[in-house]
Residue, then its C-alpha position, 0 to 999 in steps of 0.5 A: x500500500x505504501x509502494x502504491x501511495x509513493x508510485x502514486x505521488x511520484x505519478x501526479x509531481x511528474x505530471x506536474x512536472x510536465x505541466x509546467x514545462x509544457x507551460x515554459x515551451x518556447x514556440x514559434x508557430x507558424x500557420x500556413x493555411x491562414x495568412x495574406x498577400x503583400x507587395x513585394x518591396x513593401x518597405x522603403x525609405x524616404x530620401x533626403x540628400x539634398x543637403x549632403x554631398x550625394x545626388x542620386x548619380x553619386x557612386x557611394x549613394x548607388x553603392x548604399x542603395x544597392x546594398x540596401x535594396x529598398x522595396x520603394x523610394x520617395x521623390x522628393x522628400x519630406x519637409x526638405x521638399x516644400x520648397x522644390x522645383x520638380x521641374x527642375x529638380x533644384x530649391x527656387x529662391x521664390x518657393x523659399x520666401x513663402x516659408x518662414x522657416x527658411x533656413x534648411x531650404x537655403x542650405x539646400x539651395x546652397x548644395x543643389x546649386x553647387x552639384x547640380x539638379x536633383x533629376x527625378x529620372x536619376x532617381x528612377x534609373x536607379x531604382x530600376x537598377x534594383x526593380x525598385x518602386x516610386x512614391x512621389x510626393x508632390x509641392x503643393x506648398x509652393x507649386x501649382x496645379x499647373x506644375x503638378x500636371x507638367x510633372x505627371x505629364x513629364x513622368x507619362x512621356x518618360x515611362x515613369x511609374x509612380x505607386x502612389x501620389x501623395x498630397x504634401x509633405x505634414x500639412x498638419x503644420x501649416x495651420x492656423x493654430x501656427x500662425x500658417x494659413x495654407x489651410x485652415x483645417x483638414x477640410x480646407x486642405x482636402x478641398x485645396x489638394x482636388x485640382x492636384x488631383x484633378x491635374x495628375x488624372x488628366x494624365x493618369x485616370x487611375x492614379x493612386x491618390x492620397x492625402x496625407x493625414x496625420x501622424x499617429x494618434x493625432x485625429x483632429x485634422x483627420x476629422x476634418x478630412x473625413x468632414x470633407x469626405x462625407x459631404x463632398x467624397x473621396x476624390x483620394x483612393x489611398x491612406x497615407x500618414x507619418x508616425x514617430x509614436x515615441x517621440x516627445x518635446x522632453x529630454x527622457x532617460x533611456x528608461x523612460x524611452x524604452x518604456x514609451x517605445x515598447x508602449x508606443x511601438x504596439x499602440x501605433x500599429x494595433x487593430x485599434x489604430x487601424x480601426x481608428x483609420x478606417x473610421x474616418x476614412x472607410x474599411x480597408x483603405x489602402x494605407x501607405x506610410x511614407x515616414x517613420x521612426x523613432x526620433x527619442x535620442x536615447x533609443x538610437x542604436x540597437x533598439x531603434x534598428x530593432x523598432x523600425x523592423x518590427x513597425x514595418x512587420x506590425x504594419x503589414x499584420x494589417x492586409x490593407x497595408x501596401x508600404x512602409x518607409x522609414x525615415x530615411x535612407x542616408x540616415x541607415x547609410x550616411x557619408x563617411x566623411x563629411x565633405x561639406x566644407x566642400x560645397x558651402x566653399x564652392x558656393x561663396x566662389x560661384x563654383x560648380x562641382x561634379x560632387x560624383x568625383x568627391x567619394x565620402x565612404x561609407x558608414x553603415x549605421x546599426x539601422x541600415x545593417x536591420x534592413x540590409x537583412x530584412x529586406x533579403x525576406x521583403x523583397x522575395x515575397x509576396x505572402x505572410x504566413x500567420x506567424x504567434x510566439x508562445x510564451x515570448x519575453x515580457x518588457x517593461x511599458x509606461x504606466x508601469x505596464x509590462x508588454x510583449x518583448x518579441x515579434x515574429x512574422x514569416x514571409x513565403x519566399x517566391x526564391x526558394x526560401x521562406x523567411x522567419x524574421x523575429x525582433x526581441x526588445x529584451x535583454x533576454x536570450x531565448x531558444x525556440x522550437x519552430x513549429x509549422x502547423x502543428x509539428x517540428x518545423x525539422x529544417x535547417x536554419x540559416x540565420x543572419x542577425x544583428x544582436x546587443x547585451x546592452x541598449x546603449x550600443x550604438x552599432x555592431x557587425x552583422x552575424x552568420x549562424x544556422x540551426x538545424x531540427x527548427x529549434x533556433x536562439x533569439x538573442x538580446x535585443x536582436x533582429x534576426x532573419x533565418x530562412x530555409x529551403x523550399x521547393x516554390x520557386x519564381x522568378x521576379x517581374x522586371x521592371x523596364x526603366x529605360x527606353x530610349x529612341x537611338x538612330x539604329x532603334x529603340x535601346x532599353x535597359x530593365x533591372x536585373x533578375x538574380x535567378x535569371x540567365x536570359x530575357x526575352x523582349x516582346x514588342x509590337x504597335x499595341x499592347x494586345x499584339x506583341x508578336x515580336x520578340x528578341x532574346x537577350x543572354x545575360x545582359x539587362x539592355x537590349x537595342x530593338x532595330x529593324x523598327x519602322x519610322x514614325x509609327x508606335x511601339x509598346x514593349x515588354x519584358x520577361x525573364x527567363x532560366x531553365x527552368x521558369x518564366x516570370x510575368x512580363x514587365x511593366x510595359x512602355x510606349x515609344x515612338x521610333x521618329x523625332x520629338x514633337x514641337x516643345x511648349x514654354x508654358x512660364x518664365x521667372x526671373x531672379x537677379x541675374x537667372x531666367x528659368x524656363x519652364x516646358x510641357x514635356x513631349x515623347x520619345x525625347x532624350x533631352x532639350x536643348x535651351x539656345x539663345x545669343x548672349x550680350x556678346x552676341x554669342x550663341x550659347x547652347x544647354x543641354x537640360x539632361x532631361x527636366x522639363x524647367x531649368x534655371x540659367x544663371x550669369x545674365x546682364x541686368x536690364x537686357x533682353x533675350x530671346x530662348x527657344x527650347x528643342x526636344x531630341x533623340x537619336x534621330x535627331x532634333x525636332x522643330x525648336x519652341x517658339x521665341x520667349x523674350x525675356x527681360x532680365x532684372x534684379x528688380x522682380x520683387x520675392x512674394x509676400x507670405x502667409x497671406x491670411x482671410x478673416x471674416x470680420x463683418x457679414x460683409x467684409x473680409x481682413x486680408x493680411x500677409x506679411x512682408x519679407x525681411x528685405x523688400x525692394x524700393x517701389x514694392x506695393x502689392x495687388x490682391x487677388x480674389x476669386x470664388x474658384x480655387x486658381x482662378x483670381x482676379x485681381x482686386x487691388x492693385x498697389x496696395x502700399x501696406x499689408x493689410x487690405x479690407x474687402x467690403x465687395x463681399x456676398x455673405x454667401x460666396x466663399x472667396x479665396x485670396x492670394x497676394x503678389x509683391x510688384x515692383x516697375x518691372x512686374x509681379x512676383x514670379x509666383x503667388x504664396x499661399x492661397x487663403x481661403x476666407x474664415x469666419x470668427x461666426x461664434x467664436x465671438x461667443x467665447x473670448x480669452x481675456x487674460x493668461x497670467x503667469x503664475x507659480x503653479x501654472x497659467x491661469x487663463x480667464x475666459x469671457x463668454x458673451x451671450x452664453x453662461x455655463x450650466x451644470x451639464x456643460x463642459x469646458x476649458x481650454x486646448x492647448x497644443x505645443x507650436x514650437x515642434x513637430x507636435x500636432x497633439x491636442x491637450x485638453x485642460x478642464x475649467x475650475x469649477x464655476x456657479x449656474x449661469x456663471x458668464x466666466x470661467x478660469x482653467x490652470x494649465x499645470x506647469x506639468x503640462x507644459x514645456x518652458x521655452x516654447x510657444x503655446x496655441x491656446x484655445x478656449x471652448x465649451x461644449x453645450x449639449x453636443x455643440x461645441x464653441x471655441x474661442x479665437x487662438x491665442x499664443x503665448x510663449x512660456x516662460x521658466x517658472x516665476 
């Protein structure tokens, strides 16, 4: 009996035993009967290199892209765009001075003018190189529709695939609340971004448009946005916005920061965030994210290499997700040595420089490293497998929270591999089975990985090691991406970027497939009848000859091995005969320099720009390919007269008709930050603001007009910056702008256009006074024509102006009596940032209705 009780015992602590260890298994489970397509090259990279020594031709920037091999890159870029010329792809002096923060766009003027354009089909080439994808975003800061058309029109003749179009870079800045009128909410700028849209699908119908949002969390302008949506429609077909979730305005301790990244991190990317999307927008978006990152200086190094992996992977968990760009590419890979010295020195002499000849290095930041190995897994596949880690690390959030440490998600390769990329956020190092549906994934792993023991390593090698019978190590705070062999293989779709008419034919260029050993060219007059083919062994160019003149070519590419066929390529249209006549569509002038502005035509390998100096020289340029260029170097008050030629192999088409252009330092820049306020029911304030230096005889003309782009001036020679307009409907909206004018002419371009707004109710609610005392602010609040009741709410909004922050804080009023016409609110010192300038508004919210005082901006001060 004894034995018995004993056996007994020993049975159920064994059982126990195993209970346990059951519990402690580390698994990876992978399921393949469940799971979702994705692009193939879903992660890319903004790009910002236009205040570094790099162009898109530089060969340490090529040799960095390659390397990384992004999915995707964005044209221009983000902020450093708003004041770019995509027609000439150079910063315009003009675009600069309707900012007023002017000082990064000079810089970049200063580097630009030095090493040359910026060229959109540099960019483009080079993406081809790797079959990579375009996302552009367009300058509606500072460019017209007009342009935006030409731009559209420039990449159709030019074979230019653009994914997506996005409507300005973070318009969510450039309101009201700080002191900038572009828009003055969501709603205005949806309604501003249509005759963009409207320009791009004269040229492309089926474009994918998108407006750009929000960053995360942030939903104000987005409801104003969906505001739109609901009474006018979505003329947009693509979500886009930009997230930097563990960013903050204050120093914090790598703790705190690690903290706020591990909650941030999981928030941004949560069902509820994209539900949040799609609440104001509608079920299954496409979405596109065009910037990330994590901007908390203490998390630079390993773990924002670990969290820009995992944010990409978290993102494409959703199946709307289309693609994620971190911010950006040469901050993953930066110039080794830093040349600038070099360019600003060349500026001050007037010089030019080839800047391809001034080699920097290379420095591959731990960032770069994380992509450089994730993206072997993104861009050899096209499919998610559901992946869960069972029993993963746990890590410290905010709120003393604990929160998952660990990510996984496996990729199904079209290479013969299939991917399983982990992230761990830990300090842990764990071992895991891998199981796939179910059973031992019994495969042997070959891993590579970037890995840390503490998180203050800024940088480290990438490592090489395999695992055998599916149990793989994840180690500390590591990205890891282990692969194995499969029997699905494909070969990639090439992407045919180049295609150009030469005496002989038509020569084009595509990227190259690693797996393929041949290709094969079909072509013929339309796409349903390519019944021409030529094969090409081992070399991404071929030249078609044989072709007949003046009539239409559409070609396509396939790649081939012994074994597979891939889809054929993109396809492109070319005519074998000569340029069509060229139109100039604008001229501007600025000090000694003309720029030309032209409606791009087909089968066009560049232009030429000729006129006869004050020498009485013929001068020729050869524009590389734009379709606006700025020439420097003219005699003041002198006349010339420019014409324009398209070429190819063939030869040069018939030259543009004359533009005569009268050169003069007396243009005058535009004025700024035009604004439009209602003050009566028949009248509207304008005001703008002047620039810094303005030229002798400077007045301005006002514009108005009930269509947006199409003003008539109102005022002419109006000596101060203000104009009051009593010539008013009270029904009309009207929208304003404003152009400097000087004996010579109107300023080149117009800044902003300001579209009229009421100060209708916010007479209700009037902010009297904000003090400064110890514990904090105290706003005193007027209400004119209203008292509070008990059911009501109120209080102020306040939101930190002084940084990239769009957030709204609400702050509740002190208590007040029944009927009470005043209310005082404290904003807490805890609240609040020193040294920054605050929007402050007044509200209160009766019965669902919601009235809010005029913006008042106060600066705050160290404690009194």
């Amino acid at each position: 009996m004894v034995f018995k009780n004993l056996y007994f015992t020993l049975t159920v602590c064994l059982f126990q035993v195993l209970v346990v260890l059951g519990q402690n298994l580390k698994t990876i489970e992978i399921n393949t009967n469940a799971g979702h397509p994705i692009n193939r090259g879903a992660s890319g990279f903004n790009v910002r290199i236009a205040d570094k020594v790099w162009n898109y031709t530089h060969p340490d920037f090529i040799e960095a892209v390659k390397e990384l091999k992004p999915g995707w890159l964005r044209y221009f870029s983000g902020t450093m765009g708003d004041a770019f010329s995509s027609a000439t792809g150079q910063y315009d002096l003009d675009y600069i001075a309707m900012f007023d923060h002017q000082k990064p766009f000079l810089k970049g003027h200063r580097f630009v003018e030095v090493k040359g354009p910026h060229r959109l089909t540099d960019l483009y080439h080079l993406l081809g190189e790797i079959n990579g994808k375009l996302i552009i975003t367009i300058n509606a800061f500072s460019e017209s529709p007009e342009m935006i058309l030409e731009l559209a029109r420039f990449c159709k003749n030019n074979n230019i695939k653009v994914e997506t179009w996005q409507f300005c870079n973070e318009p969510y800045f450039y309101v009201p609340n700080r002191n900038r009128y572009w828009w003055n909410d969501g709603y205005d700028y949806a309604t501003k971004m249509q005759p963009y849209a409207e320009a791009i699908q004269q040229i492309f119908p089926d474009a994918k448009l998108t407006l750009n949002y929000t960053w995360d969390g942030v939903w104000t302008f987005m409801k104003e946005i969906n505001q739109f949506q609901k009474e006018q429609g979505a003329y947009w077909n693509v979500f886009s916005k930009h997230s930097y979730a563990p960013h903050t305005g204050r120093e914090e301790t790598l703790d705190q920061a690690y903290r706020r990244g591990n909650t941030k991190l999981i928030e941004a990317t949560s069902a509820y965030a994209m539900q949040q999307i799609q609440d104001y927008t509608w079920e299954d978006i496409p979405m596109v994210i065009t910037e990330f990152g994590v901007w908390n200086r203490p998390l630079n190094g390993i773990y924002s290499s670990i969290y820009n992996i995992e944010y990409v992977m978290r993102q494409l968990e959703h199946t709307n997700t289309e693609f994620v760009g971190a911010h950006e590419v040469s901050n993953k890979y930066v110039p080794l040595n830093n040349k600038n010295n070099i360019i600003e020195e060349a500026f001050k002499l007037g010089k030019k420089i080839d800047t391809d000849t001034i080699l920097t290095g290379i420095r591959r930041d731990l960032e770069g490293k994380a992509y450089k190995i994730f993206h072997e897994a993104t861009n050899n596949s096209e499919f998610l497998y559901n992946t869960s880690i069972i029993n993963g690390p746990q890590v410290p959030g905010l709120s003393n929270t604990n929160v998952n440490g660990m990510f996984a998600q496996t990729y199904k390769g079209i290479n013969g591999y299939n991917y399983l990329v982990v992230t761990n956020r830990s300090g842990e190092t764990n071992n895991f089975q891998v199981k796939l549906n179910g059973k031992n994934l019994n495969q042997e792993f070959f891993t590579t990985y970037i890995s840390a023991d503490s998180l203050r390593t800024w940088n480290t090698d990438i490592l090489n090691t395999s695992y055998k019978n599916g149990s793989i190590q994840i180690e500390p705070y590591s990205v890891s991406v282990s692969k194995w062999k499969t029997d699905i293989t494909k070969l990639p779709q090439p992407t045919i970027y180049k295609a150009n008419v030469v005496k002989e034919g038509v020569l084009i260029k595509w990227g190259t497939i690693d797996a393929a050993t041949n290709y094969k060219v079909h072509y013929g007059t339309d796409t349903t009848n390519l019944k021409y083919t030529q094969l090409v062994e081992n070399q991404n160019s071929t030249l078609i000859t044989g072709l007949k003149l003046n009539e239409s070519y559409v070609f396509k590419v396939e790649a081939i091995n012994n074994r597979y066929t891939s889809l054929k390529s993109n396809s492109v249209s070319v005519s074998y005969q000569l340029p069509d006549k060229v139109k100039i569509y604008k001229v501007s002038r600025r000090d000694d320099a003309v720029t030309l502005f032209w409606q791009s035509v087909p089968n066009t390998t560049s232009y030429l720009i000729n006129y006869i100096d004050e020498n009485g020289k013929a001068i020729e340029i050869d524009t590389k390919n734009v379709f606006g260029y700025r020439i420097e170097g003219f005699k003041d008050n002198t006349e010339y007269q420019f014409t324009i030629t398209a070429y190819n192999g063939l030869g040069k088409g018939v030259p543009s008709n004359i533009e005569t252009v009268l050169v003069s330092s007396k243009v005058p820049l535009s004025p700024r930050n035009v604004s439009a306020t209602k003050k009566t029911l028949n009248s509207i304030e304008v005001k703008w603001f002047a620039q810094n230096q303005v030229l002798p005889n400077t007045c301005y003309n006002v514009y108005r007009g009930e269509k947006l782009h199409e003003l008539t001036k109102i005022a002419t020679c109006i000596q101060d910056t203000i104009y009051m307009d009593y010539d008013v409907d009270i029904d009309k909206q009207y929208y304003y702008t404003v152009k400097a004018q000087t004996e010579v002419g109107e300023s080149n371009f117009h800044p902003n256009i300001a579209t009229a707004f009421s100060m209708e109710n916010k007479d209700k609610v009037a902010i009297q006074t904000i003090e400064n005392q110890k514990e904090g602010y105290l706003v005193k609040v007027k209400l004119n024509k209203m008292t509070i009741n008990s059911k009501d709410t109120y209080g102020v909004i306040i939101n930190n102006v002084s940084y990239l922050n769009v957030e709204d804080v609400k702050i509740a009023g002190l208590p007040e009596k029944k009927g009470s016409t005043t209310f005082n609110v404290l904003i807490p010192r805890s609240k609040l940032k020193e040294n920054s300038n605050y929007a402050i508004k007044a509200f209160v919210i009766k019965q669902g209705r919601t009235f809010e005082s005029a913006i008042v901006n106060q600066q705050i001060s160290k404690k009194i």
